[in-house]
N, C-alpha and C positions, 0 to 999 in steps of 0.2 A: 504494500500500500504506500502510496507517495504521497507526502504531506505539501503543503503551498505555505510556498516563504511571502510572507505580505509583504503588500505594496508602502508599507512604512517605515521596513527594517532591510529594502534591498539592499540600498547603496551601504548598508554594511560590508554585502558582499562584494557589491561592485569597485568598491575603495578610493584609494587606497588605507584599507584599515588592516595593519597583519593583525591575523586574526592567530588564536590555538590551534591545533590538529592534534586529535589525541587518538593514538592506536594505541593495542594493547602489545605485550611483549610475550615472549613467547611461554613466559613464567607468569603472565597473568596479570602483571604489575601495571599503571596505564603509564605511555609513554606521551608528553606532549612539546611539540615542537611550533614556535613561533613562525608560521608562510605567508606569502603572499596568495592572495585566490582571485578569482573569478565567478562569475554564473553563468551559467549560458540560459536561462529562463527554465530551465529542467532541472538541470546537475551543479551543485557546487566541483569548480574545479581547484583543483591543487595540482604544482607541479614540480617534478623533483629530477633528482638523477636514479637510475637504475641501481641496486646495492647498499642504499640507504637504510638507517633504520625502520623511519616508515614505511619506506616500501615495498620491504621484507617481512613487518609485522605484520602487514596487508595480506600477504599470499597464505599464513596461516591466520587471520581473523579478519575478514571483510568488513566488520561491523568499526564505523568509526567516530567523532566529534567535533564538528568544528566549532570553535565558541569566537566570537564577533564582538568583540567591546566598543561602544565609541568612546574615540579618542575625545572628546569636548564632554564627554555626560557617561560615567562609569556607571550608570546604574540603567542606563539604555543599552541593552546588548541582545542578542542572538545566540540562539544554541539550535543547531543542526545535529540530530542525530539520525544517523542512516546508513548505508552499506555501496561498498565501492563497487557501481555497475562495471567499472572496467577500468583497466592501466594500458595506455596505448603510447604509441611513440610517434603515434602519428600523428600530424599538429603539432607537435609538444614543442617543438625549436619556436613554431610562429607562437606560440602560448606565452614561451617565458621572454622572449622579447615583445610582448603586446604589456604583459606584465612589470617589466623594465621600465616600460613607459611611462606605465600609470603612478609604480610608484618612488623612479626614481627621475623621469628626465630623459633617458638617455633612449637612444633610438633602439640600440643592440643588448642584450644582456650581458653578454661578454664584450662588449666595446670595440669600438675602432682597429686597437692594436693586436686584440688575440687571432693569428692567424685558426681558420676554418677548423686546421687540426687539432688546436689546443680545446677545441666544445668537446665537454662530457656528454655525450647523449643524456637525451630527456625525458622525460615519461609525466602526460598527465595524468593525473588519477580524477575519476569520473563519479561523484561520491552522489547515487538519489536520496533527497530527503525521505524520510518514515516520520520523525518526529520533530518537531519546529515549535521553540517557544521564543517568541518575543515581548521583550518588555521595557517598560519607559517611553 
């Protein structure tokens, strides 16, 4: 079942807000890491590199967290709970350079000088909401 992110707590996800990402470890413990995200009006996206510990905690627990604070009003935030429809690589270069943009400036995520070969492959993770509470 897919839950609807309202129309008054998107541009949490659309940003530039880093938000939490919490997966779990493979000991059960919860792991949470500070991202940048996106929406695509379905999926929260997150995107990362291949090997990471999110990304690994993902292939043994699908189910994940994203939490949303704003930055101006800490008791206005978002919690997205739901389960990663997919990890793909494709897009994932134009994702975190669309992401670069929004929340730093710069046109490329690795910049100007890093020659082609120096990018670590990317992977976005495609997370459907199940449960969505907003408040403030």
């Amino acid at each position: 079942m897919s839950a609807a992110i309202p129309d008054s707590h998107k541009d949490l996800l659309e940003g530039p807000v880093v938000v939490s990402f919490v997966t779990m470890m493979p000991d059960g413990q919860p792991q949470a890491t500070p991202v940048w995200c996106a929406y695509d009006g379905t999926h929260v996206l997150i995107n990362t590199a291949p090997g990471r510990q999110k990304e690994e905690n993902i292939r043994d627990e699908p189910r994940v967290t994203v939490l949303a604070i704003d930055p101006e009003n800490p008791y206005r935030y978002l919690e997205v709970r739901g389960e990663v429809d997919e990890m793909t690589q494709e897009g994932a270069d134009q994702l975190i350079d669309d992401l670069a943009r929004l929340y730093t400036g710069q046109e490329k995520y690795y910049g100007g000088a890093a020659p082609e070969s120096a990018r670590e492959p990317r992977v976005t993770i495609k997370i459907k909401p199940e449960r969505v509470i907003a408040r403030g």
